[in-house]
TORPA-980393 format. One line per field, with one value per residue (C-alpha): x, y, z; residue number from 1. Coordinates in Angstrom, 1 decimal. Example, Ala and Ser with C-alpha at 12.3 -4.5 7.8 and 13.67 -1.06 7.14 Angstrom:
// TORPA-980393
xx = 12.3; 13.7
yy = -4.5; -1.1
zz = 7.8; 7.1
drenmi = 1; 2
//
This chain:
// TORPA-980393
xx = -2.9; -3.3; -4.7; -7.4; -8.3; -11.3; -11.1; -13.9; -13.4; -9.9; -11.0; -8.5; -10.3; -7.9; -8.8; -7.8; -7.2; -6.8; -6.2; -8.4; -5.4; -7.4; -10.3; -8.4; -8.0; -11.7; -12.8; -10.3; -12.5; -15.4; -18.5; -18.7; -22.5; -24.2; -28.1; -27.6; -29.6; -33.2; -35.1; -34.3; -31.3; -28.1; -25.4; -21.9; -22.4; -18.0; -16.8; -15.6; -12.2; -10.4; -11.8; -10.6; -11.7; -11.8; -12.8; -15.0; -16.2; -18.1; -21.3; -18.4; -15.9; -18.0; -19.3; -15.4; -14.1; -17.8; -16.3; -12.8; -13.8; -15.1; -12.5; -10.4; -13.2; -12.7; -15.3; -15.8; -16.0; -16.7; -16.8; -18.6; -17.1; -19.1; -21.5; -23.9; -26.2; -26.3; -28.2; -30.9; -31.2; -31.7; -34.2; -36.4; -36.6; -37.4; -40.0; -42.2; -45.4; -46.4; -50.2; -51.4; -49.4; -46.9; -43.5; -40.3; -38.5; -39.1; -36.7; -38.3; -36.7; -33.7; -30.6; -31.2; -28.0; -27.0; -24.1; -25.3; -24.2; -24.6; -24.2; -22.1; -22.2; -18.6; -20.1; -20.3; -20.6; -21.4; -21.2; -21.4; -19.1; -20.5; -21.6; -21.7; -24.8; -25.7; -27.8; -28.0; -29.4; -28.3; -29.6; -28.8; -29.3; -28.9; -26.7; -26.3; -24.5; -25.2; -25.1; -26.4; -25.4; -25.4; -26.4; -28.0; -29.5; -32.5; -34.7; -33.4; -34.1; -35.2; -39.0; -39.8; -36.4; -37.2; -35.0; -35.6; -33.2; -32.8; -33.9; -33.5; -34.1; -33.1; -31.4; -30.4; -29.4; -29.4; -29.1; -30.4; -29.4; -29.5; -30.4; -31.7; -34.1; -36.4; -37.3; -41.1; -44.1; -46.1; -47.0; -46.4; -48.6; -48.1; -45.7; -46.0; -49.3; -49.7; -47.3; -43.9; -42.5; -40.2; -39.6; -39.9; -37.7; -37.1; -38.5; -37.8; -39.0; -38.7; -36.7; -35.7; -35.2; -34.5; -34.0; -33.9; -34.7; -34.0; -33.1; -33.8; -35.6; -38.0; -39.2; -41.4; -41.8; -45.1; -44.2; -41.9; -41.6; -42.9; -42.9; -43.1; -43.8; -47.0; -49.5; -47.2; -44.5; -44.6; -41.2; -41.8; -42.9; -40.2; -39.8; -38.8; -38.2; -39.1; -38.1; -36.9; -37.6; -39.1; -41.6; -42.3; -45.1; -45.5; -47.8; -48.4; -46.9; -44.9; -44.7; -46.9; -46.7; -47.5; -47.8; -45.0; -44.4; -43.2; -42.4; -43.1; -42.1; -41.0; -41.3; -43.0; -45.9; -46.2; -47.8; -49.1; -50.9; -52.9; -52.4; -49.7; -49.2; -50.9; -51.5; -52.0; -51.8; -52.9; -49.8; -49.1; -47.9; -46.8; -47.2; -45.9; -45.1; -45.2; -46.7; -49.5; -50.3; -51.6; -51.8; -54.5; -55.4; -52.6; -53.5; -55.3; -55.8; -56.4; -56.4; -57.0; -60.6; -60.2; -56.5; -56.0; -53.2; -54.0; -52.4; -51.6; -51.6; -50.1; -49.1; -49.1; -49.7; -53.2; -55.4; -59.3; -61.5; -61.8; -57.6; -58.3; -59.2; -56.6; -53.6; -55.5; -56.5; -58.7; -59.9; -61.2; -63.4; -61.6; -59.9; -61.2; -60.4; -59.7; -58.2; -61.2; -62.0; -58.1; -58.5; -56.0; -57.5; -55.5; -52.6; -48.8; -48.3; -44.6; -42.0; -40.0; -36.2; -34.5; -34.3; -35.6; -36.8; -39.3; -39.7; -43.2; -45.1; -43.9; -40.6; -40.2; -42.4; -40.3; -36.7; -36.1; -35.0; -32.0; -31.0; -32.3; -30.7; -27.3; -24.7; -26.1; -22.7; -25.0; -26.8; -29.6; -32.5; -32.8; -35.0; -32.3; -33.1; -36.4; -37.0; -38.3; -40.7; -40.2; -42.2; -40.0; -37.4; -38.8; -36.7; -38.0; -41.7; -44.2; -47.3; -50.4; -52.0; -55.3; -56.9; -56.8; -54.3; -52.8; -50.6; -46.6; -47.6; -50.1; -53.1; -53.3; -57.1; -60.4; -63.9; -66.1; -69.7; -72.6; -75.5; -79.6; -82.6; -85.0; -87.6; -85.6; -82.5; -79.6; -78.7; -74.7; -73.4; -70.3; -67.8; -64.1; -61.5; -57.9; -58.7; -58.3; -61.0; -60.5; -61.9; -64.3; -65.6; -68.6; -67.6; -70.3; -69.6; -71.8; -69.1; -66.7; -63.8; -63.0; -61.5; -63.8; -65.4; -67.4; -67.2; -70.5; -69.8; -67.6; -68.1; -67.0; -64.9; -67.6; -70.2; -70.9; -74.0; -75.3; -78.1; -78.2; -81.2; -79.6; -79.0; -82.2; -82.4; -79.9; -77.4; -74.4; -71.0; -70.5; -66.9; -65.9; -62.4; -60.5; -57.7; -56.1; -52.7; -51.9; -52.3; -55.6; -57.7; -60.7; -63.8; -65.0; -67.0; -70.4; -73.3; -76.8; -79.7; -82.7; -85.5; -85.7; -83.3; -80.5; -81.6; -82.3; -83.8; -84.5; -87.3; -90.9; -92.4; -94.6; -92.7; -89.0; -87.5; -86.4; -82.1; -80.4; -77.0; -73.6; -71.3; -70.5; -73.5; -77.3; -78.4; -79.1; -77.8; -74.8; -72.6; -72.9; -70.8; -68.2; -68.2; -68.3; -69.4; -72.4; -75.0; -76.8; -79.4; -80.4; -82.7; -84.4; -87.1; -84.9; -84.3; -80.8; -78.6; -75.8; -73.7; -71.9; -72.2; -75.9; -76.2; -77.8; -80.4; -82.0; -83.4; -86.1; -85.0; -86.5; -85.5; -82.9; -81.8; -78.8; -78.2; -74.6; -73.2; -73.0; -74.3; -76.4; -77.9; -79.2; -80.1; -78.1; -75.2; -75.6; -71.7; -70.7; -66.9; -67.0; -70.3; -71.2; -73.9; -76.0; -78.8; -80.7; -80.5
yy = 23.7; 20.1; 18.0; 15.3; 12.3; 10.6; 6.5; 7.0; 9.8; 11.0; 14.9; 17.1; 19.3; 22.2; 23.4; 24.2; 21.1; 22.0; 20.0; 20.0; 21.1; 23.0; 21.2; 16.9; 17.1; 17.7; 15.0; 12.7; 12.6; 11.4; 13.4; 17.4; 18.1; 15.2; 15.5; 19.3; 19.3; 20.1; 17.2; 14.1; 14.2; 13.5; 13.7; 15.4; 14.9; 15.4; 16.8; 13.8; 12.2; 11.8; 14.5; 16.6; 19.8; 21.5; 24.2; 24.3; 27.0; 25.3; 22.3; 19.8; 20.3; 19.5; 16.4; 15.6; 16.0; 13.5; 10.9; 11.1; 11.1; 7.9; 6.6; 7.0; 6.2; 9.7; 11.9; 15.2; 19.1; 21.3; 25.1; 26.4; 29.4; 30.4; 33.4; 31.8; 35.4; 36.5; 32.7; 33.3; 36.4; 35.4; 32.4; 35.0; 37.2; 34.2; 32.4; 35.9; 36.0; 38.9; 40.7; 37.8; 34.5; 33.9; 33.5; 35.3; 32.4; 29.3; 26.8; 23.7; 21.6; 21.8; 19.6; 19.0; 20.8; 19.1; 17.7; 14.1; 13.1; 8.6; 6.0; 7.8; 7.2; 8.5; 12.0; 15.0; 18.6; 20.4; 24.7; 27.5; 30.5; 33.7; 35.7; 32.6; 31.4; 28.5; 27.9; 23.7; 21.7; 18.8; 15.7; 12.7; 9.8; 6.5; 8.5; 8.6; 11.6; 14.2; 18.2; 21.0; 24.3; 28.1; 27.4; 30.1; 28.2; 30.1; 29.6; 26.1; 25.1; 21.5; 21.2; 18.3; 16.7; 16.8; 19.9; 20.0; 22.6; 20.1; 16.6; 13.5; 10.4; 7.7; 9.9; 9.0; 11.5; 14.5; 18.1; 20.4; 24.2; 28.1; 27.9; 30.3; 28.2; 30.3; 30.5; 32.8; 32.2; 31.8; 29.3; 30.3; 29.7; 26.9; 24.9; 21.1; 19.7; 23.2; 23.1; 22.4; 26.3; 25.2; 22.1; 21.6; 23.7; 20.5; 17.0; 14.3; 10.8; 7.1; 5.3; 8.6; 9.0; 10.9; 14.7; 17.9; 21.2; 24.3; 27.6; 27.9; 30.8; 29.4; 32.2; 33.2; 29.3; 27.3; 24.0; 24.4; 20.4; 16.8; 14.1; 11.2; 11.3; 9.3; 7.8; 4.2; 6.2; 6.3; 4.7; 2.9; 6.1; 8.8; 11.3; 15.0; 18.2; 21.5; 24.0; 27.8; 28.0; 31.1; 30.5; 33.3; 34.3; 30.1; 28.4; 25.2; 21.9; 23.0; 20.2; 17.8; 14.9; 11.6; 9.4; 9.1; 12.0; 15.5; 18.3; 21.8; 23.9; 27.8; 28.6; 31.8; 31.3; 34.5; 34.6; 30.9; 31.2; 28.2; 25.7; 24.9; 21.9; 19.2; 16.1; 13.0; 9.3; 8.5; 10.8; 12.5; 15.9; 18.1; 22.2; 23.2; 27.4; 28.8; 31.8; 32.0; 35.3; 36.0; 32.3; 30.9; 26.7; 27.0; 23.4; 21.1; 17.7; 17.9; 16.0; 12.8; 11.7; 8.4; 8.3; 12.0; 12.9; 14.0; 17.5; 18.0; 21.8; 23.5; 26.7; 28.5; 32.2; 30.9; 29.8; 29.7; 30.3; 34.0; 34.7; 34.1; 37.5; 39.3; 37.4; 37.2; 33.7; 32.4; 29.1; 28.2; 24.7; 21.7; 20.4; 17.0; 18.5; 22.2; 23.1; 25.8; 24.8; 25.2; 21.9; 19.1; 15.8; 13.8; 13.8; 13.1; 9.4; 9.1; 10.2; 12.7; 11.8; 15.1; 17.9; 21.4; 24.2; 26.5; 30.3; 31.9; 32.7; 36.7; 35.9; 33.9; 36.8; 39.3; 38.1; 34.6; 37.1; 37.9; 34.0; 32.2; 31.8; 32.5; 34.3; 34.2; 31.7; 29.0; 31.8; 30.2; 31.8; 31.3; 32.2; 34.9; 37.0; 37.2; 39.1; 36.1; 35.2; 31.1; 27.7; 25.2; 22.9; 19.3; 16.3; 13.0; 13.6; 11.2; 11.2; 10.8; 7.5; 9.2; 11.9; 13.4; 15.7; 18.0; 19.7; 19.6; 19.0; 15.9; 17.7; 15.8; 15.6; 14.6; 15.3; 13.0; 13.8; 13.0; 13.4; 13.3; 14.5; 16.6; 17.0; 18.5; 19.4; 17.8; 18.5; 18.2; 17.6; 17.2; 16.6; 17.2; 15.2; 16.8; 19.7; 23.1; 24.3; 28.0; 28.2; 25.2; 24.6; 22.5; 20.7; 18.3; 15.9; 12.6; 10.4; 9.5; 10.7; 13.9; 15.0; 17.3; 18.3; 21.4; 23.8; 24.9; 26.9; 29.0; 28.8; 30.3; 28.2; 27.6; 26.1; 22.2; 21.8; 23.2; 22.9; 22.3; 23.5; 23.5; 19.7; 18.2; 14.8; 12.3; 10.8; 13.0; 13.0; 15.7; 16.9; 19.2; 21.1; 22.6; 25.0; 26.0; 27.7; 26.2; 22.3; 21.1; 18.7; 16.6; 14.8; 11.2; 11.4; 11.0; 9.8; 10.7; 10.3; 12.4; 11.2; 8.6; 10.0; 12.4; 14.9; 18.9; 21.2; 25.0; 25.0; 24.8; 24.3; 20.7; 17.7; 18.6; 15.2; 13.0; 12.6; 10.2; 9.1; 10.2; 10.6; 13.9; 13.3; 12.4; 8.7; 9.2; 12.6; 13.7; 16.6; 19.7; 22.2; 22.4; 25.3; 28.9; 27.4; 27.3; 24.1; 23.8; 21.7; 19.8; 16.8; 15.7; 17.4; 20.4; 19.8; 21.1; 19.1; 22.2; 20.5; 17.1; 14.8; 14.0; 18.0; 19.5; 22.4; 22.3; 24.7; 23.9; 25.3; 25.2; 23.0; 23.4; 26.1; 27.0; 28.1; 29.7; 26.9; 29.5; 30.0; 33.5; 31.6; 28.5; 31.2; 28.7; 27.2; 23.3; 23.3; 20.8; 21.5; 22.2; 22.4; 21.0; 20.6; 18.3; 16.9; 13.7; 13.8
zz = -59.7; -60.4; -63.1; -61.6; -64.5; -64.0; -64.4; -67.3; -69.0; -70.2; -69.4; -67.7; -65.3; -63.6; -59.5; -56.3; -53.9; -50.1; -47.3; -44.6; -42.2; -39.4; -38.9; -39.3; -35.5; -34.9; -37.3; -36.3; -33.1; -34.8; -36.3; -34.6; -36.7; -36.7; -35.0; -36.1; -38.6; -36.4; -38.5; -39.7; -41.1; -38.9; -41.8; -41.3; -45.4; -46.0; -43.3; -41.8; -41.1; -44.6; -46.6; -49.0; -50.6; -53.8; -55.2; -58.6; -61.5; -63.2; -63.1; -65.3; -62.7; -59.8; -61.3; -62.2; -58.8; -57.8; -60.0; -58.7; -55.3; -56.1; -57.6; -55.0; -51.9; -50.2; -48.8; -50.8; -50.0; -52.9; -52.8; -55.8; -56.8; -60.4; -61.3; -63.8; -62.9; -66.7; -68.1; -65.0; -65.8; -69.7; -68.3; -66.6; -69.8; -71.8; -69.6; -67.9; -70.2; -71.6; -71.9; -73.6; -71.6; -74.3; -73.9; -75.7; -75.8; -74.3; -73.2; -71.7; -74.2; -73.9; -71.8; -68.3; -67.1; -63.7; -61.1; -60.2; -56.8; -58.1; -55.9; -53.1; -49.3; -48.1; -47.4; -49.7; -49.4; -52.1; -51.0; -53.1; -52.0; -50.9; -54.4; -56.2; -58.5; -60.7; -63.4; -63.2; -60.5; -58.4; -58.4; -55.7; -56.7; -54.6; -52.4; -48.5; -46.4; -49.0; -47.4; -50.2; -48.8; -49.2; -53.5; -55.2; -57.6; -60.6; -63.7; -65.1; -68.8; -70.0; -67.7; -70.2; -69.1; -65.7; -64.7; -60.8; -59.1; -56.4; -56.8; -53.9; -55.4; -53.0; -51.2; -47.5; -44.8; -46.6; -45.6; -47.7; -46.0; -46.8; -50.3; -52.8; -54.9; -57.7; -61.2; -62.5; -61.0; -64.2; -66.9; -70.6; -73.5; -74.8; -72.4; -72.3; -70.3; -69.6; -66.4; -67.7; -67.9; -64.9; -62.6; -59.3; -56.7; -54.2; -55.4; -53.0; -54.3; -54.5; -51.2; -49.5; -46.2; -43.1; -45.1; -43.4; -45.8; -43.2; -43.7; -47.6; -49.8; -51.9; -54.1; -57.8; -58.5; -59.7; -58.2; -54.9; -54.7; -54.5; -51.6; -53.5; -58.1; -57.8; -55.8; -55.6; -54.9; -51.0; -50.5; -47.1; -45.4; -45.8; -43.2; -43.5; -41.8; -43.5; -40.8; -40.9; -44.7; -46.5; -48.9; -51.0; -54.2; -54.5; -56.4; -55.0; -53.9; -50.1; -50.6; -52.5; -49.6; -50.6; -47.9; -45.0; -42.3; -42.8; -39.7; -40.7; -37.9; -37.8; -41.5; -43.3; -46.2; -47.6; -51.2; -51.9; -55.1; -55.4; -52.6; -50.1; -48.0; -49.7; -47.6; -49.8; -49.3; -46.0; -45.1; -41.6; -41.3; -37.9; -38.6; -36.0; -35.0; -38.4; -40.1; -42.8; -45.0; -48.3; -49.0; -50.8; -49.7; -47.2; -45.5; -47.7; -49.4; -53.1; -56.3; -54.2; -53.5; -51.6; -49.2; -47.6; -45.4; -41.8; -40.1; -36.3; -36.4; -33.2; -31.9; -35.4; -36.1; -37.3; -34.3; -35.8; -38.8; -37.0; -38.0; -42.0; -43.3; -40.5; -42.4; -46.0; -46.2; -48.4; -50.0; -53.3; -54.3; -55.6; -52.3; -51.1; -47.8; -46.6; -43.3; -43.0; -40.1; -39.0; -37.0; -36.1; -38.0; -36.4; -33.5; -35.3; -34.9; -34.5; -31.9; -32.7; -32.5; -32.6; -30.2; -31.6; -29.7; -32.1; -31.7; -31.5; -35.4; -34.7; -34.4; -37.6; -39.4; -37.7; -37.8; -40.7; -43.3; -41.5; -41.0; -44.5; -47.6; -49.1; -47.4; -44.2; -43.2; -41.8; -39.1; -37.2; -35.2; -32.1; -29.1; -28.2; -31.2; -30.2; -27.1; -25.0; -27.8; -27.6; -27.1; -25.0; -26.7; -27.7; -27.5; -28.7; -28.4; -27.9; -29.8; -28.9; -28.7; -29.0; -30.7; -27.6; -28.1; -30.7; -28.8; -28.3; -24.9; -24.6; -21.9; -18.8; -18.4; -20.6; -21.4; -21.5; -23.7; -24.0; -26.2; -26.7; -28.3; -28.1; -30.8; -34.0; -31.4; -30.1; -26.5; -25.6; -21.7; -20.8; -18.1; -17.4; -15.7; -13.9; -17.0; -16.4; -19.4; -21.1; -24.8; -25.8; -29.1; -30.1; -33.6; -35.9; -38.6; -40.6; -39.2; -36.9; -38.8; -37.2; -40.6; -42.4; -39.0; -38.8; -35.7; -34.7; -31.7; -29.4; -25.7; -22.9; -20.4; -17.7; -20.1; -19.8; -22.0; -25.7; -27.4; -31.2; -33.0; -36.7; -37.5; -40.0; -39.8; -39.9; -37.7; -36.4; -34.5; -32.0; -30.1; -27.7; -28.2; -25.1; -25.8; -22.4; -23.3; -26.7; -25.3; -27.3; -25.9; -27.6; -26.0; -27.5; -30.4; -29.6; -32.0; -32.2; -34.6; -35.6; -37.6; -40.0; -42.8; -43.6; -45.7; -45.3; -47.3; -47.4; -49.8; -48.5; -51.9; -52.3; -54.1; -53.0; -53.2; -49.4; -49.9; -48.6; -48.2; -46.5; -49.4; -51.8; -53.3; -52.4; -53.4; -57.1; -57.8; -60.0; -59.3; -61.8; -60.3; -57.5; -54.8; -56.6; -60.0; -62.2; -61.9; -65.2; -65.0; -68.8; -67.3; -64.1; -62.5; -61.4; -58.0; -57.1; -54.2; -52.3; -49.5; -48.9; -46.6; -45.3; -45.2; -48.2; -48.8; -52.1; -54.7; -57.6; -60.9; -64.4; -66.7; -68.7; -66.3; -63.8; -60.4; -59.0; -56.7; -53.9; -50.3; -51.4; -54.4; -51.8; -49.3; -46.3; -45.3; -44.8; -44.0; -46.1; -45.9; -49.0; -50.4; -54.0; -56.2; -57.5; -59.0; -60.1; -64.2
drenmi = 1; 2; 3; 4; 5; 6; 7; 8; 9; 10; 11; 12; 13; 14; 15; 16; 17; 18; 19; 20; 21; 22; 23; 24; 25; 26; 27; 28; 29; 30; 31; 32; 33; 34; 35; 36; 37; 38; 39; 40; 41; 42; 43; 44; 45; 46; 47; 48; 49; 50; 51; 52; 53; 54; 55; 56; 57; 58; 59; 60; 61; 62; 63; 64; 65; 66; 67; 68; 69; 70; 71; 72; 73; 74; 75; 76; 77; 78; 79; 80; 81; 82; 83; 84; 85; 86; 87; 88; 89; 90; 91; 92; 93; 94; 95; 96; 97; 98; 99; 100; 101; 102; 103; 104; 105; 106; 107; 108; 109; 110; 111; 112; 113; 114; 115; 116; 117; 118; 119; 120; 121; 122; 123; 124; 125; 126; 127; 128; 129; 130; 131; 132; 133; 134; 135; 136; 137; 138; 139; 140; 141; 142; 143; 144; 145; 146; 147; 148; 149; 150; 151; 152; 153; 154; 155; 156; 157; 158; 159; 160; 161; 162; 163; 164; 165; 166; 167; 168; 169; 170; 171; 172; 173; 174; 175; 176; 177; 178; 179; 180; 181; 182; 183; 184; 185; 186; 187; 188; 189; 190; 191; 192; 193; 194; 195; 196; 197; 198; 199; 200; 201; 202; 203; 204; 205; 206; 207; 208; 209; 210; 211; 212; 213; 214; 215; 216; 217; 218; 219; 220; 221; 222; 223; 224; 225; 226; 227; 228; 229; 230; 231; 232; 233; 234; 235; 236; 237; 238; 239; 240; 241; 242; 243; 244; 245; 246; 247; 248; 249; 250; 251; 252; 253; 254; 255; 256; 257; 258; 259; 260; 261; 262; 263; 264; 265; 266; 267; 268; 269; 270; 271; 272; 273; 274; 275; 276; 277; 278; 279; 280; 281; 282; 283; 284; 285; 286; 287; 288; 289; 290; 291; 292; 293; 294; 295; 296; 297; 298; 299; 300; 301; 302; 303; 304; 305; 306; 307; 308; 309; 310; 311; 312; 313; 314; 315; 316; 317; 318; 319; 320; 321; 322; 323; 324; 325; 326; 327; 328; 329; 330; 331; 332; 333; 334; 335; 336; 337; 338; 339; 340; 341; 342; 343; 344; 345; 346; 347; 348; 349; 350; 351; 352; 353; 354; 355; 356; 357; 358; 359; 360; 361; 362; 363; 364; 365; 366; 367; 368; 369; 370; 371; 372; 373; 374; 375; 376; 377; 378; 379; 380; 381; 382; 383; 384; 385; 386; 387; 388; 389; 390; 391; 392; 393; 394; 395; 396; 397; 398; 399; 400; 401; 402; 403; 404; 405; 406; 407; 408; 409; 410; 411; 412; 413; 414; 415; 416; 417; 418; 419; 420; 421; 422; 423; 424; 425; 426; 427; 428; 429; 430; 431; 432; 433; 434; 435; 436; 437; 438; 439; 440; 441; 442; 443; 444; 445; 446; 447; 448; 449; 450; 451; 452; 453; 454; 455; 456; 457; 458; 459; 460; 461; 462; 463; 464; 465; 466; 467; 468; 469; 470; 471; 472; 473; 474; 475; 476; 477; 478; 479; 480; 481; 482; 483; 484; 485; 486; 487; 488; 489; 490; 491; 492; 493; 494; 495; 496; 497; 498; 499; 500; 501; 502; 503; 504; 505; 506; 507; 508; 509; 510; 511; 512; 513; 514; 515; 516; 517; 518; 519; 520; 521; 522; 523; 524; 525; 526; 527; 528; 529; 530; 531; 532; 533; 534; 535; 536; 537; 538; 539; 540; 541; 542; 543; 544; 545; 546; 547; 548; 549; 550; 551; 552; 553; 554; 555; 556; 557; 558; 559; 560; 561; 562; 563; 564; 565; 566; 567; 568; 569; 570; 571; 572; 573; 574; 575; 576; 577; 578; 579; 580; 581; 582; 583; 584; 585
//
């Protein structure tokens, strides 16, 4: 035993110290894990040449050995060794509401208990041992080569002091690998803003950059974590991998990405309870060979009405609109945009720079248990654990310089469409070049964007024309999608215009009003009610707006009266993606 001082604080803090006498040969070499990470991050984090290791009981001894390690300009390994099982335990009796949402004893006021990792780039491992657990988080702050491993880590007092269980601010090259993470999924009466029972699981904020998150269990937690606190906080662009993770009974926020570029690739969503991956702030993310079920918004942009993210989505257990109700997916009104179309919006923009070779959706349903989490020793899945069922390894991919493809594998060939019109329909031809077509899809939109785009139409893999007999008048935007084994491949976006204005309606009664406009709303009209709601109409001359977008139908009611903001109340779908309500007051 041997008694370490910090330079600042005249504490005497009693643990192990071990040499790292078995592995200084192999470090001496130079780094043996960097790029092993599968994402962004290439960090060794302290096992490099001139480490030492420790072991710890105990959040105050961790953060002592930080601050001597330090002192004396040496990277760190630390083995956790404590059982903090009986305060969860207590933190889950005191925060699970009872019949009527309160409480027994809520805590979100209380210290932030935490290891800091400040102003560090040596290279640190913090490990907890096999049948450890903790009841603090870890923050990193300012900090480079940073590896968080094997931490069981539950149900953290102090929400109002910001009590993440893991929290990256700044952080550079950081690993963060087989992890427990969870706390209760459920807000108690009372708590502060109404969503401060618990913190996040994994924030990652402010000048981060290059972070890997692989291999964790994410479980019974509200928010599961933020890419970036705000909509200024975008940090230059940060980039992050979220790969082999399990993501179980979730509320929302896997993660909250603002701005940047996240990966998303073989990781199971099972029991989202109010909306997953949220792309914000013009933000780019690749979900890549992962499985959905019983997840409610799974892909979406919400809570930001002018700068959404875009999604490249490949090769997931999710292939079409057809898949929702076979894996329990369903979507409720308030996203700005919903991947119910389950469309790529746009192809990833950046290279890849890591090698990583995904196995099929089954596989990770079938077999991630047996590799995430703690005390798994750092096991990894791999193609061989699934009886054949793999995609090729990806090394430094390319993206697209179009948004010709969303595949992993850009399609050699094009379409090339074309558009005119007949009367009230729009006739669609189109040709293929060095393209071997299979499942074709006819999508529409009011613009050229092809986020929000709605498909209109399945064909077989001969068919080179369609006829659409359902647009009113206005002008449109028309694609055709190729799928030919997994590689995607889009047309051009052709335009057309029918008639003199944009506006439909399903009533045939005298005096329904002419709409105009492209927006949420028609030109003069105020939304009453979003998707699923009630429109209650005080003023105006009762004439109710349901669609977005140039696309509307529209219902007379008395005044004052209501009408349910539903497809069955209107009597059509205008496919607004998603449909609102309005009227002029």
């Amino acid at each position: 035993m041997k008694n370490i001082t910090s330079g600042t604080a005249q504490r005497r803090v009693n643990f192990t110290r071990k040499l790292l006498v078995s592995t200084l040969g192999l470090l001496a070499s130079g780094s043996v894990l960097a790029a092993a990470t599968g994402g962004f991050s290439t960090t060794d984090g302290g096992n490099v040449s001139g480490a030492q290791s420790f072991n710890a009981s105990t959040h105050t001894q961790i953060q002592q050995i930080i601050e001597n390690a330090k002192d004396g300009d040496y990277p760190v390994i630390i083995t956790y060794t404590g059982n903090e099982d009986s305060l969860i335990n207590q933190m889950i009796r005191d925060h699970t509401v009872d019949s009527s949402g309160n409480c027994p004893n809520p805590r979100w006021s209380e210290a932030y208990r935490k290891v800091e990792i400040k102003e560090f780039t040596r290279g640190i491992t913090i490990q907890g041992a096999n049948g450890s657990s903790a009841n603090f988080g870890i923050v990193v702050n300012k900090s480079s080569n940073v590896i968080v491993r094997n931490m069981k880590i539950g149900a953290l007092a102090g929400a109002s002091n910001d009590a993440d269980m893991i929290r990256i601010d700044s952080g550079v090259n950081v690993w963060i690998d087989h992890n427990e993470l969870f706390a209760v999924n459920n807000e108690c009466k009372g708590s502060p803003d109404g969503d401060l029972t618990f913190e996040s699981a994994i924030d990652i904020k402010k000048e981060s950059q290059n972070i890997t998150v692989s291999y964790n269990i994410i479980r019974d937690s509200k928010k599961v974590g933020l890419d970036g606190s705000s909509s200024t906080d975008i940090g230059g662009g940060r980039k992050i991998t979220f790969h082999h993770n399990i993501y179980r009974n979730v509320g929302a926020r896997l993660p909250l990405q603002r701005g940047g570029w996240t990966h998303m690739y073989n990781n199971l969503y099972d029991g989202i309870t109010s909306s997953g991956i949220n792309v914000r702030q013009n933000g780019y993310a690749l979900i890549e060979s992962n499985w959905f079920q019983n997840a409610v918004n799974p892909v979406t942009c919400r809570f930001d009405s002018s700068n959404c993210g875009k999604w490249d989505l490949r090769n997931n257990n999710i292939r079409n609109p057809g898949d929702f109700a076979t894996y329990n997916i369903t979507w409720t009104s308030g996203g700005t945009i919903d991947a119910t179309n389950w469309t790529t919006t746009a192809p990833f923009p950046i290279s890849i720079p890591y090698s990583y070779s995904p196995v099929t959706p089954q596989c990770v349903k079938d077999k991630i248990a047996q590799y995430a989490g703690v005390g798994k020793n750092g096991a990894q899945l791999t193609a061989s654990a699934c009886s054949g069922g793999t995609t090729s390894s990806v090394s430094s991919s390319t993206p697209s310089s179009t948004a010709s493809s969303s595949s992993s594998a850009a399609a050699s060939g094009s379409i090339n469409l074309s558009t005119s019109v007949s009367g009230t329909s729009v006739n669609l031809s189109w040709s293929t070049s060095n393209l071997t077509t299979a499942s074709q899809e006819v999508y529409r939109d009011t613009d050229s964007d092809p986020a929000g785009r709605v498909r209109i139409a399945t064909l077989t893999s001969a068919a080179r024309s369609y006829t659409d007999s359902t647009a009113s008048a206005g002008t449109y935007y028309y694609w055709i999608k190729n799928t030919t084994n997994g590689v995607v491949t889009n047309s051009n976006a052709a335009s057309v215009t029918i008639g003199g204005t944009s506006s439909s309606s399903s009533s045939a009664a005298s005096g329904a009003p002419v709409l105009g406009g492209t927006g949420d709303y028609p030109s003069g009209f105020s939304k009453c009610a979003d998707l699923g709601g009630t429109c209650s109409v005080t003023s105006g001359d009762g004439w109710v707006a349901f669609g977005r977008k140039g696309n509307w139908v529209l219902k007379k009611v008395s005044v004052p009266g209501s009408i349910a903001c539903t497809v069955s109340a209107f009597g059509s779908d205008p496919l607004g993606n998603p449909n609102k309500c309005s009227y002029k007051r």
